[in-house]
C-alpha positions as a Python dict, from the first residue, in 0.01 Angstrom:
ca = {
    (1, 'X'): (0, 0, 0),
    (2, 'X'): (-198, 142, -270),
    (3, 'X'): (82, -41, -533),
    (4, 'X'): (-8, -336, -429),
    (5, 'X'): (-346, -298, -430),
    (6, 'X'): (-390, -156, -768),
    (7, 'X'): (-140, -399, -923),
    (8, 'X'): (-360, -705, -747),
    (9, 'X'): (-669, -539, -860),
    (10, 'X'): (-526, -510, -1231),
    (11, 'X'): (-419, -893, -1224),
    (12, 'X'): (-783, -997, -1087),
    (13, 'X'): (-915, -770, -1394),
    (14, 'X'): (-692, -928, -1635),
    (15, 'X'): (-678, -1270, -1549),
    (16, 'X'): (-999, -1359, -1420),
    (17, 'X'): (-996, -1714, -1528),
    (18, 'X'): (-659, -1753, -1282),
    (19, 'X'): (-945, -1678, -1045),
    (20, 'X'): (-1206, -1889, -1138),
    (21, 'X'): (-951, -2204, -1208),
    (22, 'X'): (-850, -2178, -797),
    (23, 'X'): (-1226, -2156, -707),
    (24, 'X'): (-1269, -2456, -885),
    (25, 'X'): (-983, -2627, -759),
    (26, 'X'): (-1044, -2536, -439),
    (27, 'X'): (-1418, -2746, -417),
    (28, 'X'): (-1287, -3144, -495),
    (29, 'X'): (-953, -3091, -301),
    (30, 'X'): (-1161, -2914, 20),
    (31, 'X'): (-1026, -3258, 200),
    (32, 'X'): (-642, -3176, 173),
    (33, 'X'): (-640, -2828, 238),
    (34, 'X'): (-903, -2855, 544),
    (35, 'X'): (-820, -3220, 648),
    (36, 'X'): (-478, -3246, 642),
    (37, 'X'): (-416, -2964, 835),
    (38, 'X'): (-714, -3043, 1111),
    (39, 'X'): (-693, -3396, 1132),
    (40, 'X'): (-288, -3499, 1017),
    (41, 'X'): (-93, -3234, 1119),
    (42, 'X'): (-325, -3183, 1462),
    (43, 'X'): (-298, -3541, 1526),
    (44, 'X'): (77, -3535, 1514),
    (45, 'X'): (142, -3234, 1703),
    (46, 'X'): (-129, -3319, 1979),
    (47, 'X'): (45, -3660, 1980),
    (48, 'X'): (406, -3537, 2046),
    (49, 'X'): (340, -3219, 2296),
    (50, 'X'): (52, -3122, 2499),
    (51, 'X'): (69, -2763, 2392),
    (52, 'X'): (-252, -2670, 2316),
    (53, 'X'): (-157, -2344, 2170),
    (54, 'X'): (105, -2486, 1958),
    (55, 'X'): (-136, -2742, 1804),
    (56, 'X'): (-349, -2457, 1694),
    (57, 'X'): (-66, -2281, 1539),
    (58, 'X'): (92, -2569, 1298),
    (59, 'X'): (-298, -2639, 1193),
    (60, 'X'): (-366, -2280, 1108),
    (61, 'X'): (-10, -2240, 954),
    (62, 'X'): (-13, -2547, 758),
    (63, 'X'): (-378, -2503, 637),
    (64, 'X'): (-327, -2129, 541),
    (65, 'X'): (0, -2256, 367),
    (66, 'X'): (-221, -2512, 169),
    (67, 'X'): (-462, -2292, 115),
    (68, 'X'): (-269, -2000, -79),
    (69, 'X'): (-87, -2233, -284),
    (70, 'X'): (-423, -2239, -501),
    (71, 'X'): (-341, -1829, -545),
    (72, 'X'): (62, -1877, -663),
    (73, 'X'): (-40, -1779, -970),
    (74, 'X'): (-227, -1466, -931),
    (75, 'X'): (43, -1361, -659),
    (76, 'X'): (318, -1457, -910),
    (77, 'X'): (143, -1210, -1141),
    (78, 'X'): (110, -943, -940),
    (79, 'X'): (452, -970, -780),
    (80, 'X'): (563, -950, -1172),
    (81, 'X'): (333, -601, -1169),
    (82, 'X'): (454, -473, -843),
    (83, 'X'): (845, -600, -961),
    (84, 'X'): (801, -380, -1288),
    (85, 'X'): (641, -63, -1082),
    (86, 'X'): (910, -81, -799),
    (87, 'X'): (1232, -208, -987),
    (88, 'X'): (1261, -478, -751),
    (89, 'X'): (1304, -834, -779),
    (90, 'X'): (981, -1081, -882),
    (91, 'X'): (1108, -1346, -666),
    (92, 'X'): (1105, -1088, -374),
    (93, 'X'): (809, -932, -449),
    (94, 'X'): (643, -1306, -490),
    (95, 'X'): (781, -1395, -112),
    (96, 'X'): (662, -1135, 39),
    (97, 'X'): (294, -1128, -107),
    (98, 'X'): (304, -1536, -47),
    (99, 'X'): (396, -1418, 285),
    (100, 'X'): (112, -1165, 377),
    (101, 'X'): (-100, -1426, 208),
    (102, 'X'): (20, -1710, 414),
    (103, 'X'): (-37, -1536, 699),
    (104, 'X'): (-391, -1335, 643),
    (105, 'X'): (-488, -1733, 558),
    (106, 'X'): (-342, -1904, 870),
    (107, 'X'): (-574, -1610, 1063),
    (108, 'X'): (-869, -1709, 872),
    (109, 'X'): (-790, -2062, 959),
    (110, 'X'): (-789, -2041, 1265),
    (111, 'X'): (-1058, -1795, 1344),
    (112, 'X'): (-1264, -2052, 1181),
    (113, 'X'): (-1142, -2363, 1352),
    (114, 'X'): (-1202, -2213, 1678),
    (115, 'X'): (-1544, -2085, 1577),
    (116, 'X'): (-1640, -2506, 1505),
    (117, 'X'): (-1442, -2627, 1782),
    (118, 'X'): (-1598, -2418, 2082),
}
Protein backbone atom coordinates (compact mmCIF):
# COMPACT_ATOMS: atom_id res chain seq x y z
CA UNK A 1 0.00 0.00 0.00
CA UNK A 2 2.64 2.40 0.69
CA UNK A 3 3.45 2.28 -3.48
CA UNK A 4 0.52 3.52 -4.12
CA UNK A 5 0.40 6.00 -1.79
CA UNK A 6 3.69 7.57 -2.41
CA UNK A 7 3.30 7.34 -6.19
CA UNK A 8 -0.36 9.25 -5.72
CA UNK A 9 1.25 11.61 -3.38
CA UNK A 10 4.17 12.32 -6.00
CA UNK A 11 1.49 12.88 -8.90
CA UNK A 12 -0.62 15.36 -6.53
CA UNK A 13 2.97 17.12 -5.94
CA UNK A 14 3.74 17.24 -9.49
CA UNK A 15 0.71 17.95 -11.16
CA UNK A 16 -1.18 20.09 -9.01
CA UNK A 17 -2.99 21.94 -11.67
CA UNK A 18 -4.57 18.21 -12.75
CA UNK A 19 -5.98 18.91 -9.31
CA UNK A 20 -7.17 22.19 -9.40
CA UNK A 21 -8.65 21.75 -13.21
CA UNK A 22 -11.17 18.74 -11.59
CA UNK A 23 -12.07 21.09 -8.64
CA UNK A 24 -13.05 23.46 -11.05
CA UNK A 25 -14.81 21.22 -13.21
CA UNK A 26 -16.42 19.70 -10.65
CA UNK A 27 -18.52 23.25 -9.43
CA UNK A 28 -20.69 24.11 -13.00
CA UNK A 29 -21.25 20.33 -13.79
CA UNK A 30 -22.42 19.62 -9.80
CA UNK A 31 -25.97 18.93 -11.75
CA UNK A 32 -24.75 15.80 -13.81
CA UNK A 33 -22.69 14.16 -11.45
CA UNK A 34 -25.28 14.70 -8.39
CA UNK A 35 -28.53 14.87 -10.54
CA UNK A 36 -28.28 12.37 -12.86
CA UNK A 37 -27.50 9.84 -10.60
CA UNK A 38 -30.31 11.00 -7.78
CA UNK A 39 -32.96 12.04 -9.89
CA UNK A 40 -32.45 9.89 -13.62
CA UNK A 41 -31.02 6.88 -12.76
CA UNK A 42 -33.27 6.70 -9.26
CA UNK A 43 -36.25 7.48 -11.21
CA UNK A 44 -35.69 4.63 -13.58
CA UNK A 45 -34.75 2.04 -11.25
CA UNK A 46 -37.57 3.01 -8.64
CA UNK A 47 -39.82 2.93 -11.74
CA UNK A 48 -38.97 -0.65 -12.93
CA UNK A 49 -38.47 -2.62 -9.36
CA UNK A 50 -39.51 -1.81 -5.95
CA UNK A 51 -36.17 -2.71 -4.49
CA UNK A 52 -35.36 -0.19 -2.33
CA UNK A 53 -31.91 -1.37 -1.74
CA UNK A 54 -31.17 -1.76 -5.30
CA UNK A 55 -32.23 1.84 -6.09
CA UNK A 56 -29.67 3.00 -3.64
CA UNK A 57 -27.02 0.97 -5.16
CA UNK A 58 -27.25 2.06 -9.08
CA UNK A 59 -27.48 5.87 -7.59
CA UNK A 60 -24.40 5.51 -5.48
CA UNK A 61 -22.64 3.41 -8.26
CA UNK A 62 -23.51 5.59 -11.06
CA UNK A 63 -22.79 8.87 -9.13
CA UNK A 64 -19.39 7.59 -7.74
CA UNK A 65 -18.72 6.44 -11.42
CA UNK A 66 -19.46 10.12 -12.56
CA UNK A 67 -17.79 11.44 -10.03
CA UNK A 68 -14.14 9.88 -10.50
CA UNK A 69 -14.19 10.40 -14.06
CA UNK A 70 -13.14 14.14 -13.11
CA UNK A 71 -9.79 12.22 -11.43
CA UNK A 72 -8.86 9.90 -14.84
CA UNK A 73 -6.17 11.92 -15.19
CA UNK A 74 -4.41 12.00 -11.97
CA UNK A 75 -5.20 8.12 -11.65
CA UNK A 76 -3.85 7.65 -15.23
CA UNK A 77 -0.70 9.29 -13.86
CA UNK A 78 -0.20 7.51 -11.04
CA UNK A 79 -1.09 4.14 -12.54
CA UNK A 80 1.87 5.25 -15.11
CA UNK A 81 4.08 5.71 -11.60
CA UNK A 82 2.91 2.62 -9.93
CA UNK A 83 3.27 0.69 -13.73
CA UNK A 84 7.04 1.90 -13.83
CA UNK A 85 7.71 0.90 -9.91
CA UNK A 86 5.96 -2.58 -10.26
CA UNK A 87 6.71 -3.61 -13.98
CA UNK A 88 3.19 -4.06 -14.55
CA UNK A 89 0.87 -2.94 -17.06
CA UNK A 90 -0.57 1.00 -17.02
CA UNK A 91 -3.81 -0.12 -18.27
CA UNK A 92 -3.97 -2.56 -15.23
CA UNK A 93 -2.67 -0.47 -12.85
CA UNK A 94 -5.27 2.41 -14.23
CA UNK A 95 -8.34 -0.28 -13.68
CA UNK A 96 -7.65 -1.12 -10.63
CA UNK A 97 -7.03 2.46 -9.03
CA UNK A 98 -10.35 3.58 -11.19
CA UNK A 99 -11.68 0.71 -9.38
CA UNK A 100 -10.83 1.49 -5.64
CA UNK A 101 -11.79 4.96 -6.71
CA UNK A 102 -15.10 4.02 -8.09
CA UNK A 103 -15.87 2.34 -5.25
CA UNK A 104 -14.46 4.62 -2.14
CA UNK A 105 -16.84 7.28 -4.31
CA UNK A 106 -20.05 5.17 -4.64
CA UNK A 107 -19.52 4.87 -0.47
CA UNK A 108 -19.27 8.50 -0.18
CA UNK A 109 -22.31 8.74 -2.31
CA UNK A 110 -24.26 7.07 -0.63
CA UNK A 111 -23.34 7.83 2.91
CA UNK A 112 -24.32 11.21 1.85
CA UNK A 113 -27.58 10.54 0.14
CA UNK A 114 -28.80 8.75 3.05
CA UNK A 115 -27.59 11.44 5.43
CA UNK A 116 -30.23 14.12 3.18
CA UNK A 117 -32.77 11.60 2.65
CA UNK A 118 -33.51 10.48 6.39
Amino acid sequence: MNVYDHSYLKALKKNFMLVIMALVLLIPTFFIWAGVPFFIIGGIVENSTTNSLLVHLCMSFSGGLLFSLYFVPINFKTAKSIADITDNNVVKCLICIQSIFILVCSVIFEVIAISLFN
